[in-house]
N, C-alpha and C positions, 0 to 999 in steps of 0.2 A: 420875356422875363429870364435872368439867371439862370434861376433855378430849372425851366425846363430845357434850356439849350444844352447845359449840365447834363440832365436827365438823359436826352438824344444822345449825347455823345457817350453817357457811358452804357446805355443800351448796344450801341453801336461795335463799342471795342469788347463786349464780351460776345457778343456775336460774331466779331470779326475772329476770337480766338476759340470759336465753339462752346465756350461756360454755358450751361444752365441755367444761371443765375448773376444778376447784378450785384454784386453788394461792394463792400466797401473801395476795395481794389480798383472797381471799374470806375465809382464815384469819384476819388482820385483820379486817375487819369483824365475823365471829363472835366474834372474842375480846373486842371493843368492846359486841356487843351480847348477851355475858355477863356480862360486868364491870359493865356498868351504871353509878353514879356509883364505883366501884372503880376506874375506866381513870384510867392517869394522866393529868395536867390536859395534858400538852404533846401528848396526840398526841387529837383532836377526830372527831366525826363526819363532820363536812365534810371533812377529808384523808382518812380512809379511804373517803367518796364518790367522792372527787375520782381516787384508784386505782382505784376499779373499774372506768373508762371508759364505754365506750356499749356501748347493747346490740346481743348477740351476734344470730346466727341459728338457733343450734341449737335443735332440740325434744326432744331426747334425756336421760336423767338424766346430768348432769356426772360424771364422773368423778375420783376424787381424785387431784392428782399425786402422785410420788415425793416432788418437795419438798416438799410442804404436808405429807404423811404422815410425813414427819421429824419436820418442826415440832412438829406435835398430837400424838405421841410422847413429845414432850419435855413435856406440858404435863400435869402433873397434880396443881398444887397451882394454889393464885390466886396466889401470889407469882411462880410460874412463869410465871404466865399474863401478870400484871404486866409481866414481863421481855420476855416474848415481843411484847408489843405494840410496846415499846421498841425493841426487837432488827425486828422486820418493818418498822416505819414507818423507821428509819432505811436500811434496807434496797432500801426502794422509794424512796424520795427521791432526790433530786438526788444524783448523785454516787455511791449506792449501787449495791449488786456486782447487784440486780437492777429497779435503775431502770431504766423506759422509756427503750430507745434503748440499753442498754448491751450491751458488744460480747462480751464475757463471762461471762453473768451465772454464780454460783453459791451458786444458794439452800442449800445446804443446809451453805457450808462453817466457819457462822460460828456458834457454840454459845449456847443460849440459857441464859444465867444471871442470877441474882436481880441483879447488879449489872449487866448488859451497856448496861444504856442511862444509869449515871451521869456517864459521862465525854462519849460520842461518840453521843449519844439523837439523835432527826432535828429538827432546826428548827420548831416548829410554825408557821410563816408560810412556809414556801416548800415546796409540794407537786411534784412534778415536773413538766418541762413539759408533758407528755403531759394530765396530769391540770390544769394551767392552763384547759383547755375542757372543764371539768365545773360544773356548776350551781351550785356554793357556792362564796364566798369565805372564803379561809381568812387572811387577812393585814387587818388595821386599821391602815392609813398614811392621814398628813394628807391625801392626794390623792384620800381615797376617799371624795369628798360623795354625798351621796344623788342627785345624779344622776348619776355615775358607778356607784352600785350598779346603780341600777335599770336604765341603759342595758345593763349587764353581766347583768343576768338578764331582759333582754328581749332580748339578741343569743343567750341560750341557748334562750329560749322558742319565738323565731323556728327556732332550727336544729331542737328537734324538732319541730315543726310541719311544718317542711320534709320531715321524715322521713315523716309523716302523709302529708303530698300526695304523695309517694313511691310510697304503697303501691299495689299495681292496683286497682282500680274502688273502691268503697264508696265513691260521692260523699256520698250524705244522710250518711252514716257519717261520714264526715269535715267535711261544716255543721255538722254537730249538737256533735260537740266543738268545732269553732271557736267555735261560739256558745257553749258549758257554760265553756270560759276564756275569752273577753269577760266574759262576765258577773261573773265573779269577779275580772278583773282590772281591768272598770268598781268594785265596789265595793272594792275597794283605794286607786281611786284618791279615790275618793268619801272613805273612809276619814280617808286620810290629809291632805283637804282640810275637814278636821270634817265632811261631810255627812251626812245620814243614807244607809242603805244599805239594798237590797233584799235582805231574806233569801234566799240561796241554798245550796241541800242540794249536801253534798261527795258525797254516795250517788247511786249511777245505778241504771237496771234495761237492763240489754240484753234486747231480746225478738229469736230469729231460730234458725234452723237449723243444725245443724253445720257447723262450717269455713268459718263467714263473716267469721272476725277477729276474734271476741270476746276470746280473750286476747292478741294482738297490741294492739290498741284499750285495754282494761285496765292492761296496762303501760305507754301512752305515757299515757295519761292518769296513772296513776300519778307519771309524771316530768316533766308538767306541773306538776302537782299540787306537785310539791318545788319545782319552778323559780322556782314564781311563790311560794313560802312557805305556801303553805294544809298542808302538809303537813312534817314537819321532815326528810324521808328519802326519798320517792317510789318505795323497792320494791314489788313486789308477792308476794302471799302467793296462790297460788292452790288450794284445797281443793273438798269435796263432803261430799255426806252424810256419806259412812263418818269422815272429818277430826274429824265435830262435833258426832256420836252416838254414845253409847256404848250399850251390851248392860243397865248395870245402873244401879238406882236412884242418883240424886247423881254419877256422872259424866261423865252427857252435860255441866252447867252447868262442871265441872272443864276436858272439854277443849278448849268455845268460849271459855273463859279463856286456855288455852296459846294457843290459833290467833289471837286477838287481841291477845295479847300480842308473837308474834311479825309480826305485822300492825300494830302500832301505828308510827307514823310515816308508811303509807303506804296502802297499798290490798290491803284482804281482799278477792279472788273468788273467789266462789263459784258455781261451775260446776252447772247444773239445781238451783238452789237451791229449786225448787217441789218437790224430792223432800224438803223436810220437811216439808212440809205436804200432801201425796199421802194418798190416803184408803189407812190401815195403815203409817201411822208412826207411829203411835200416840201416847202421851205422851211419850216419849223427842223426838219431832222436836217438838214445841209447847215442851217444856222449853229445846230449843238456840234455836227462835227466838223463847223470851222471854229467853234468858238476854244472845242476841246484840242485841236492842234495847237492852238495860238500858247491854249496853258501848256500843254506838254513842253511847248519850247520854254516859256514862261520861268519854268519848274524843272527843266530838263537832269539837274543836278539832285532833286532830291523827293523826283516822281514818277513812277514805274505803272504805266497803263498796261493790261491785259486782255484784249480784247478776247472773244469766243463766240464759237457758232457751225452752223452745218459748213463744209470745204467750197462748195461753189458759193455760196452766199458771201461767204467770207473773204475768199478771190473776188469778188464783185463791192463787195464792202470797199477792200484795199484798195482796190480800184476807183474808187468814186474822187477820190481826191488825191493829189500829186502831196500834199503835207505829209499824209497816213502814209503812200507808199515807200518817201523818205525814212519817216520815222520806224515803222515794220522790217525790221532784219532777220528776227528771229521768230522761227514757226515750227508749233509742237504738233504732232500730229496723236492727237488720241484711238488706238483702238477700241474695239466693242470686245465686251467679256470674253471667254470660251463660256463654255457649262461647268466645266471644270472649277474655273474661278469663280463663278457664280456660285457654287456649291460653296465653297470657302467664305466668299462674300454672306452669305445666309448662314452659317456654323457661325464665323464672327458676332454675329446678332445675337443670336441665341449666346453664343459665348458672354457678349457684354449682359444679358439679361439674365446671366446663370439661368438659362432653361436646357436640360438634358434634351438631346434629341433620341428618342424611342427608334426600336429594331426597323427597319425598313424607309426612314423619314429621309435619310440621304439619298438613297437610290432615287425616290420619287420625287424630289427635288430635282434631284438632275433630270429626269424625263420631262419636267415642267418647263426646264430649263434650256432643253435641247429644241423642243418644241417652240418657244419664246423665240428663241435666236434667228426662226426661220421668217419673222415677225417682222416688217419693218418700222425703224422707230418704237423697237420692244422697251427702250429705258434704263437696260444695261442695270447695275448697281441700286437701282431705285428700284428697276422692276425686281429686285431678288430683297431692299427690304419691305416694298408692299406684300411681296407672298409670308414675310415672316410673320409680318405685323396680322395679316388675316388668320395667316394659322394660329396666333398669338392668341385672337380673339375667340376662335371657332373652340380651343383648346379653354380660356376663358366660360363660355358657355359652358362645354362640358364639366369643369369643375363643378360648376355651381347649380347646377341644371337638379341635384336629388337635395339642394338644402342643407347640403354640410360641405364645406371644404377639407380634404385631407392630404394633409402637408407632402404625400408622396406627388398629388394631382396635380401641386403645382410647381414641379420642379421637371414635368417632363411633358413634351411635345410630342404626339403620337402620332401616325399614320395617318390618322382617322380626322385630324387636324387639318389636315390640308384639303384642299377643294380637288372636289375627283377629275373637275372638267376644268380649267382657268377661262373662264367665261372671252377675257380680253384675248386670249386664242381661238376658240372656238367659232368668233364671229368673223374670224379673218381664215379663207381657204387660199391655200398657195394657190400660188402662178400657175399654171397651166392647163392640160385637159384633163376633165373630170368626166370619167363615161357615166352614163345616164343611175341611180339608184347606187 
């Protein structure tokens, strides 16, 4: 039905931009990219970009709201669907009951019918202001020469960029994409001045260990990727094996088809993508990563695969097929934390959760920290925010442990918080000789 393929897809793009929550934004976008050339002319890919803002922080699956649950309710025909696009883009726009900045929104009180957007539909040239610092221009006025475009998607290129440099440590991490957009945005310019241009693959391979960024890194490059045009949308779609293998004859090629299909525009990852070609995946995984070359070539103009996983697996992956080793030019190499950035990595947390860390809670973090690193396959970034999340919890408990909560108890993380021993260290003794007691 409609309405649920809707529902998946806008699940999907608020997931792919970290939101917390479905709601109407995402609804749009899903409904645009069921419709397909079905959406009406007036309401554009670039306005429903232009709504979905920047990305969120969450890692959590989104959640649907009440509003959005209305919506997709009411949606179970295409002419429905139709309306509904009508009915949301005017809604989120300028002026509408749940436009950026409005002081009362009420998504849910305005009905969506086959006719709802022939009278009072949303402007297609004027997105909200909110949505005016989103990567695509949505208006064609005499003022808008091409160096004004380009200045305008080079003021957005720069800002995530800015957001890259942002991030804690992963220096080479962050050359290595500055140089992967140079280069592409040398042969643009190249391009566009008749020159010839240096072939360069939209495809990367990440090689590195858990929780050193690889899907953070994934999606900004993905919205690099839109910013500068290599790409017409710049989400990302992130999968695995189970996504892109099936159980029986003829459907593994079936569902690298859905996964790239909802990947098209932006960037497929795929996460230990050397587990299709692991020795006992038999033909089913040789089947998705011939089926997945075939699209890559397919789609080569406006689809950007990522693959990821441990450095020899992954050298072994590339290897499994002469397609992949064509397509593969560029390779990021992820480091593992310090403690150092680990510590930053855990203060962040607590930072987004406004929780005070108490006298002592840094130092012992780092000890935790140093200790981990000597760990193999510690988790990097994940492992620094399961220690928050437990101290979170342990700190929890002692609030509530005499019956009253006091406002000072939950706004600071104490010492006492954190686990004395990290059990997932304790069971693992280093390498070497151990004399007796």
């Amino acid at each position: 039905m409609i309405r649920d393929r809707v529902r998946d897809e806008a699940v999907a793009i608020a997931k792919a931009y970290s939101h917390p929550e479905v709601d109407l934004r995402h609804v749009l976008w899903g409904l645009l990219d069921v419709l397909g050339p079905a959406t009406p002319p007036t309401v554009t890919v670039e306005i429903a970009k232009a709504y979905l803002g920047s990305v969120g922080s969450a890692y959590q699956t989104p959640a649907v709201s009440v509003a959005a649950e209305a919506v997709l309710a009411r949606i179970d025909s295409e002419e429905l669907a139709k309306a509904a696009v009508l009915d949301l883009a005017h809604r989120l726009g300028p002026g509408g009951a749940d436009a950026a900045g409005s002081a009362s929104p009420t998504w849910t009180d305005r009905p969506v019918t086959p006719d709802a957007g022939a009278s009072d539909g949303p402007s297609p040239t004027t997105p909200s202001a909110a949505a005016s610092t989103a990567t695509a221009t949505t208006t064609t006025r005499p003022e808008d020469t091409d160096a004004n475009k380009a200045s305008a998607a080079k003021e957005s290129t720069d800002a995530i960029l800015a957001e890259l440099d942002a991030l804690i440590g992963m220096f080479p991490v962050k050359a290595s994409v500055r140089r992967l957009i140079a280069v592409h945005q040398l042969n643009a310019e190249r391009r566009a001045a008749a020159l010839p241009e240096v072939d360069a693959s939209l495809h990367v391979v990440f090689t590195g260990n858990p929780g050193t960024g690889k899907t953070t890194i994934a999606r900004i490059i993905g919205r690099l990727y839109g910013g500068i045009g290599l790409v017409s949308r710049g989400h990302l779609v992130e999968v695995s094996r189970a996504d892109l293998v099936a159980g029986y004859v003829g459907q593994t090629a079936l569902k690298v088809q859905a996964v790239v299909k909802r990947a098209k525009g932006g960037v497929l990852f795929i996460d230990e993508a050397y587990a299709l070609a692991t020795e006992g995946s038999g033909e089913f995984g040789a089947e998705a990563v011939a089926m997945l070359v075939k699209l890559m070539e397919d789609h080569r103009d406006d689809l950007a695969v990522i693959v990821a996983g441990y450095p020899e697996e992954m050298r072994q992956f590339i290897n499994s097929n002469p397609g992949l080793r064509s397509r593969f030019t560029h390779y990021i190499e992820f480091p593992d934390f310090s403690a150092d950035e680990l510590v930053l990595v855990f203060e962040s947390f607590a930072s987004t959760a406004k929780v005070r860390l108490g006298p002592g809670v840094g130092e012992r973090v780092r000890r935790l920290f140093v200790a981990a690193i000597a760990v193999e396959n510690f988790g990097n970034a994940r492992y620094a925010r399961s220690t928050f999340e437990k101290a979170y919890a342990n700190m929890a408990s002692r609030v509530v442990a005499d019956g009253r909560i006091d406002r000072a108890e939950v706004e600071e993380l104490l010492e006492a918080d954190l686990l004395a021993d990290d059990p997932f260290i304790a069971t693992r003794r280093p390498i070497g000789f151990h004399p007796p007691g």
